[in-house]
Every structure is written in C-alpha cells, then in structure tokens.
N, C-alpha and C positions, 0 to 999 in steps of 0.2 A: 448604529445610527445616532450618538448624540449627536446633538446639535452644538453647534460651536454657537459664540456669543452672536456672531456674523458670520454669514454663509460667505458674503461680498469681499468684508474683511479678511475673513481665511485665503481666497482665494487670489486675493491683491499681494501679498503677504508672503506667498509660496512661495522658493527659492527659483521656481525656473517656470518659462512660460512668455512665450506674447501676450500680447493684451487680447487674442483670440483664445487662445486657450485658457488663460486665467480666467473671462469668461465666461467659456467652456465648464469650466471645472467649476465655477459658481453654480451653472443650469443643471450640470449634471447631477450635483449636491444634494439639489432639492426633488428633482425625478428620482433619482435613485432611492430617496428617503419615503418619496409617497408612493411610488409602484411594489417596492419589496418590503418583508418581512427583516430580514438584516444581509449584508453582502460580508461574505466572512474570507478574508485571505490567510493563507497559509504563508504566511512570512517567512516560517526558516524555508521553506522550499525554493524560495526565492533568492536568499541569501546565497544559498550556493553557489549564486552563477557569477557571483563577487570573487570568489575563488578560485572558477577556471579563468577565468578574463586573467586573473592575475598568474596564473602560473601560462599562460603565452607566453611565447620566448621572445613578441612580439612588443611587449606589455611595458617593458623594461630599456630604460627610460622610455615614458609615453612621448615628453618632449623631444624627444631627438629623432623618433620611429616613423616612417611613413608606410609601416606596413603596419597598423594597428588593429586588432580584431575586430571581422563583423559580426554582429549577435543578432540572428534572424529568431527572432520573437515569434515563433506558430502553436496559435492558440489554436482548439476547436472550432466549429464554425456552425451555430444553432442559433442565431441571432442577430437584429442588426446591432443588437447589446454589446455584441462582443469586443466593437473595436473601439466602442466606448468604454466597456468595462477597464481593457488592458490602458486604453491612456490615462484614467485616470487613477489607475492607480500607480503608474510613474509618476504622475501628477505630485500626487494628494501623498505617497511615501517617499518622498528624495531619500528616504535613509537608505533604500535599497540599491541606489547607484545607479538605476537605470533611465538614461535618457527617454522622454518621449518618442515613440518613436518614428519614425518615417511610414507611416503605410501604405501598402497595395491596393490600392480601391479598384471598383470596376469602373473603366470609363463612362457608363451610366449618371453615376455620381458628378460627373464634370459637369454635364449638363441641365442639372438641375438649378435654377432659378436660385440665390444667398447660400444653397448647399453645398455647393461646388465651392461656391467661392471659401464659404468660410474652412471644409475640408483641405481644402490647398494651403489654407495659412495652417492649419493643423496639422501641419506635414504629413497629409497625405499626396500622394502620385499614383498616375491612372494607368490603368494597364488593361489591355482588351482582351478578351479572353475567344481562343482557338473554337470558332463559330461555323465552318466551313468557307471560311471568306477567300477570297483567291491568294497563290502564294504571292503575287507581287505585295498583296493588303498584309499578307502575312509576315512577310519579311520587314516591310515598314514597320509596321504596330513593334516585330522584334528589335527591329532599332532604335525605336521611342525608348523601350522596356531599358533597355543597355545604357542609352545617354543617359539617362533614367539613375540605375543603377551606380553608373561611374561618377556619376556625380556626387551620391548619397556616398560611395564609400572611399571620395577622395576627401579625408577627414582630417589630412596634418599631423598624424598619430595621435588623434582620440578614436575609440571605439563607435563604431558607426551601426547604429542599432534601427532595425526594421524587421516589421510585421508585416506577416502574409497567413494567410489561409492556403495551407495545403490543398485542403478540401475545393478548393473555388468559391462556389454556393455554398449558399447553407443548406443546410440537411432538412427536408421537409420534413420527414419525420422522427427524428433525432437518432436515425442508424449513422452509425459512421458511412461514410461515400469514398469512391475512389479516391486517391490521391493524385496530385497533378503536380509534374514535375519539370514544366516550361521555368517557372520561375526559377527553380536553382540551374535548371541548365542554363538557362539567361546569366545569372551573377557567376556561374563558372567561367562562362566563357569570357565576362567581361572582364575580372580578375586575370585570367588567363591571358588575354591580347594586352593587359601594361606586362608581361614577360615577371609578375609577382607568384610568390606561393603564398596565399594569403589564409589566414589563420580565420577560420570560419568557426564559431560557436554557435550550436542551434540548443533554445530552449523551447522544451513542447510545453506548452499549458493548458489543462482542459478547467473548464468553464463549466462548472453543474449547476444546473437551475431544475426547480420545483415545477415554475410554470413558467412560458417565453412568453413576451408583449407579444410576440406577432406570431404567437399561435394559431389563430383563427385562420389567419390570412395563410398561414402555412398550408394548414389543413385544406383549405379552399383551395390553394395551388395544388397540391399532391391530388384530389380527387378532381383536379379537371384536366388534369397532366401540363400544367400551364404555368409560366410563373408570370406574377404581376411586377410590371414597374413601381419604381418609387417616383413620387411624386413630391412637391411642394406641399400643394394640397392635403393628401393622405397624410401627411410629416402633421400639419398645422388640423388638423384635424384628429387625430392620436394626443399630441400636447392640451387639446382641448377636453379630451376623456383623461386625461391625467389630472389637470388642476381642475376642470370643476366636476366632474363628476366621481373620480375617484372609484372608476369603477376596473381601471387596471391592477392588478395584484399576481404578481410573481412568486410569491412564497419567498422563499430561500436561495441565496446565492452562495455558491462554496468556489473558490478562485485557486489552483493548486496548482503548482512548475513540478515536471520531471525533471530527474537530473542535467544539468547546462552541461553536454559534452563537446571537444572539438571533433564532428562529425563529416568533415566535407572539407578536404581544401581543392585547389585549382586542378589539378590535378588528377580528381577522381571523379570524371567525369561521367564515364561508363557507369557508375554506382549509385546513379543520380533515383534512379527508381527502388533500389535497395535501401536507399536513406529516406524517402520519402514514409517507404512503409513503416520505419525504425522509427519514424517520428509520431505514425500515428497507434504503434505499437505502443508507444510510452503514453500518450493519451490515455489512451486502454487500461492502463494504470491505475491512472490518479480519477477514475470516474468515481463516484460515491452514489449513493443511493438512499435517499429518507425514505420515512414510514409512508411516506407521500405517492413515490413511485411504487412502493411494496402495497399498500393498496388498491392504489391502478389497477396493477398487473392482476392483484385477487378478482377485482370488479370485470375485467377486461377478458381473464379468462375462466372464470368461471370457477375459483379454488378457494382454497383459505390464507388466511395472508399469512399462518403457520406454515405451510407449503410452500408458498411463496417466499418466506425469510431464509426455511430452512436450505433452499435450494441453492439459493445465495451465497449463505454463509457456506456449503460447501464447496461452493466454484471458488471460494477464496473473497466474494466482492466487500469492498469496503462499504460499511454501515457510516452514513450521516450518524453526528450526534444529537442527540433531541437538542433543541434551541433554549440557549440560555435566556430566551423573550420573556421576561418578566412577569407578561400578560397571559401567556400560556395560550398563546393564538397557537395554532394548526392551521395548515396550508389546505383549502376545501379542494375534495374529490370532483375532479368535474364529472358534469352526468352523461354527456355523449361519448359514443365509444369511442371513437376516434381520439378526444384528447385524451383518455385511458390507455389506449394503446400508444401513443408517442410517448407518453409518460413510462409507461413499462420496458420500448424502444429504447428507454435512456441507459439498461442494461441487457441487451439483446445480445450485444456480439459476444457474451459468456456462451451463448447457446450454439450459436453457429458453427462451430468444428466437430458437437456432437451427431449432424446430419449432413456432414461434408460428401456423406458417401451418396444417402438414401435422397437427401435434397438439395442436390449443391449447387442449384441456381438460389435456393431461400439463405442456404447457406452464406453464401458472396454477399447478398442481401446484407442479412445478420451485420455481417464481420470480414470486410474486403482482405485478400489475402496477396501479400505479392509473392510466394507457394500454394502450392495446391495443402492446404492442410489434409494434416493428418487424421483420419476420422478418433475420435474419442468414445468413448461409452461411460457411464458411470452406470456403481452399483447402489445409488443412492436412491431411493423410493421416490423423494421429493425432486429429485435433479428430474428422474423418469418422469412424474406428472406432470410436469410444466412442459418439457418436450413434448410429452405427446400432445397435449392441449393445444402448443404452437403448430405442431405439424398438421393438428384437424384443421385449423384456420387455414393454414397455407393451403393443404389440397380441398378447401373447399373453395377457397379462393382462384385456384387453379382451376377449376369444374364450370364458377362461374364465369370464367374467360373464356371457356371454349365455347359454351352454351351460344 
C-alpha cells in the first residue's frame, strides 16, 4: 500500500479505462488502503495466461483473426470485494495484458439507484439467475445472456475477456458451494450457433482474505437462511464506516491465478459440468492460509494451533507468509464463534473426503464433488484430532435439528 504522490493523478494516468473506471480505480485506491492490512498479488501466476493466449492457433495474426480467444476470468466468490478486487488489478497492472473485463452481475445490481448505472459503464452485464421462474422467463433471461455473450465475444480478433463466478453467490461461510454451469453452457452455445470452434481460455483465481467487509451481514444471512439485498443505502452507509470511523479492517489479501488452460471449446458441450468442477478444483489449490485462520480454527475448536498447523501442513495446505508490514500489526482474532468458524471454513474442504463415507452430506458441505469421493483416512494424530472435533460439531449440530 504505498501511496503514490496522487491517488487521482495515478489513476488519470493509467493506460486504459473510461472516465468511470479511472474513477473507479481512484475510490478503490483509497478503500482498499484504509480497510486492509496489504493486498498482495501473485504476479507470475498471472503472467502465465500471457503464454496460453499466445500459443492459440487463434492468436496469430491478432489483426487478421476473427476467431480470437475468449478468457473467462473465475475467481472465487466470498465477497462483494471480489469483482472489485479482479478489476482493479487489470486496472492498476496493464503489465499483465489483461483487459478489464466484461462481468457477470446479478440482475439485482441493474436496479440499484448510480450502481447500476455506474457498473454497466464498468463493463459489467446482467444475468438473472435460475430462480424457479417459468420456462417462457427462462428462455428470455437465456436470450438476454447470449445477446449478451455474442456481443462481448464479437471482438475483430482481440481477446475478449470476462468474469463470472462459477459459484453464483457468495459463500456465506467461506465453504466452497456448488458450481453453476448455465453460463458456460450459454457462451457454448452462442460460439456454437456462428458455426465457430472457438478457443476458450479459463483462468480460476482464488481470493484469500483474513477477514471479509461483509462478514457480519454474511453471518446474519447464513443464520437466518435468508440473503439480504443490496441497496443504495447499506453501499453509502458501509462507505461511511470506512472513512470516518475506520472501524472496517480486513487483515490481509493474497490474489493467486491457477494455471490459464484451454479448457472448453464449442464443441464440448456435454463437459460443461466436468470443467466447472476442474475450475473450482484448481481454486482448491491456490487457497492459503495465515496464522490468522490457524488460530480461528484453535479458538473455534477447541485444540492447539500446534494441531491445528500440523494437520495442515500434512494435508499439503499452503501457509500465508507472515507480512512484510513494517508495523508488525497482526490481523485480530474475532470473539464470536461464528466468525471463528468461517475463518477456519476458509480451509475445510482438506477435510471433507476424509468423512465422505461416515458423513457425506457434512462432507459435500466441506468440499463439493462432481464424483462421489473417495473416502481417505490418515495416519496422522493431528489430521485425527481436528476431524474428530469437526465431526462433534456436525453431529451435534445434527441433534440439534432434529430436536
């Protein structure tokens, strides 16, 4: 988080951008500065998808190509941070080659009073999500999605780049959630009706945060099984706890791309649920974990955070590096269980195939699978102790439902 001489000036400055997202990329500058601790990207990870793009047979000459590759951008989905996070750092890094990109919003967002408007010049596009609405609604909204689509990927042989959320929602409480595979069937088929075989690139990106802005409100939606709308209101009222009271604090953001493969063309349509999973499989990856969420988890269930590292460090999980922060701030433990346990959520789905057999509705929970996993066991003291400790939860939690 240095500060440049000019937040306004930087952002005038940028090689790319309307005069909404330049901005954009000015407000976000300074929220991003006073809500977290540091937002840290992993750059070469990103670099790589400079690489596939270019080895398309598509790619060569860009100027003569009308079939140029699309790069579906799916990050996680545990925040409204998120699809501010990914613009701005197309923004704020042009070195990385990646166009801003087009996103998938909920049609929600249209309706919102300057939000709407100002996401639509931010290239976002609205898409309504399978609600039990009738199929004539159904087939409409699919139509919207397609014009939609045909339009974003009739590009004149540049690479036409757009963000979606597999996921849909966000994750109340930072378990991974099904996967949702309307969108790519939508851009299959629309590729598919111009009679193209079009070179699809998907990069997954997952998003690790210490603590979410809209935690509370998560936590509130999960325990009343409810989600809340956004408003105008709630938006200018959040902005108002950010600058003057200063009482939002995120800790730590880590931003990391799976490898950029070409994973889907026109053609493999039937697969559409096989690649969705493959997308959030590589998520699964690139999760990390600070001393932040390993205390959680000690607090949450009741262990040592010895136990708690060590069980990690066996399942293979990637350890956060302590922060190079100067000031040698620490991201604070919160005291309700609840955020303790999203916090600990943020590596659950290591656990989930170990009680695929014994609990495989907590299991799917855990770690959605498009197979039935294979049950697991380890011989590891510490792996043990933490399973069991989850399992007590679950089947008390199950006790309490029946009751």
């Amino acid at each position: 988080h240095l500060k440049p001489t000019s937040d306004l000036w930087w952002a005038l400055t940028q090689p790319k951008g309307n005069i909404v997202i330049r901005f954009g990329g000015y407000i976000l500058s300074k929220i991003f500065r006073s809500t977290s601790m540091e937002v840290e990207i992993d750059v070469a990870s990103f670099t790589a998808l400079s690489r596939v793009i270019s080895e398309s047979p598509s790619r060569a000459p860009l100027t003569n190509s009308k079939n140029a590759p699309i790069v579906i951008i799916a990050p996680t989905h545990r925040s409204f941070y998120d699809f501010l996070i990914i613009s701005y750092i197309c923004f704020a890094l042009p070195e990385l080659r990646i166009d801003i990109p087009h996103i998938a919003a909920a049609v929600d967002f249209a309706s919102i009073p300057i939000i709407g408007w100002l996401a639509k010049r931010s290239h976002a596009f609205f898409l309504k999500r399978g609600t039990g609405t009738s199929a004539a609604n159904k087939n409409r909204d699919r139509k919207l999605l397609k014009e939609s689509l045909s339009r974003i990927t009739e590009t004149a042989g540049r690479p036409a780049f757009i963000e979606v959320f597999i996921e849909g929602k966000r994750s109340r409480t930072r378990t991974f959630t099904k996967p949702k595979t309307g969108f790519f069937r939508c851009l299959a088929e629309t590729t598919g009706e111009r009679g193209e075989q079009q070179n699809m690139v998907v990069l997954p990106i997952t998003i690790n945060y210490e603590g979410l802005p809209d935690e509370s409100s998560l936590i509130e939606e999960a325990n009343k099984d409810r989600r809340g709308k956004m408003s105008l209101a709630k938006l200018m009222n959040w902005i108002h706890w950010v600058f003057n009271s200063g009482k939002v604090n995120i800790g730590r953001v880590y931003v990391s791309a799976a490898s950029g493969e070409k994973l889907v063309t026109s053609n493999r349509k039937n697969n559409i649920q096989e690649l969705v999973h493959e997308i959030q499989s590589r998520h699964k990856s690139r999760v990390m974990v600070s001393s932040f969420h390993i205390q959680s988890a000690a607090f949450a269930l009741k262990v040592s955070e010895k136990v708690v590292a060590e069980a990690l460090s066996e399942l293979g999980c990637q350890i956060w590096p302590d922060s190079d922060n100067k000031n040698g701030k620490r991201f604070r433990i919160m005291g309700n269980r609840e955020s303790q346990w999203a916090a600990m959520l943020q590596f659950g789905h290591l656990f989930g195939p170990f009680i695929a057999t014994s609990h495989p509705m907590w299991s799917l929970w855990l770690s959605p699978a498009f197979k039935s996993p294979d049950a697991k066991s380890s011989p590891n003291q510490a792996v043990n102790t933490v399973l069991s400790k989850l399992i007590e939860q679950f089947e008390l939690a199950e006790k309490v439902e029946n009751e």
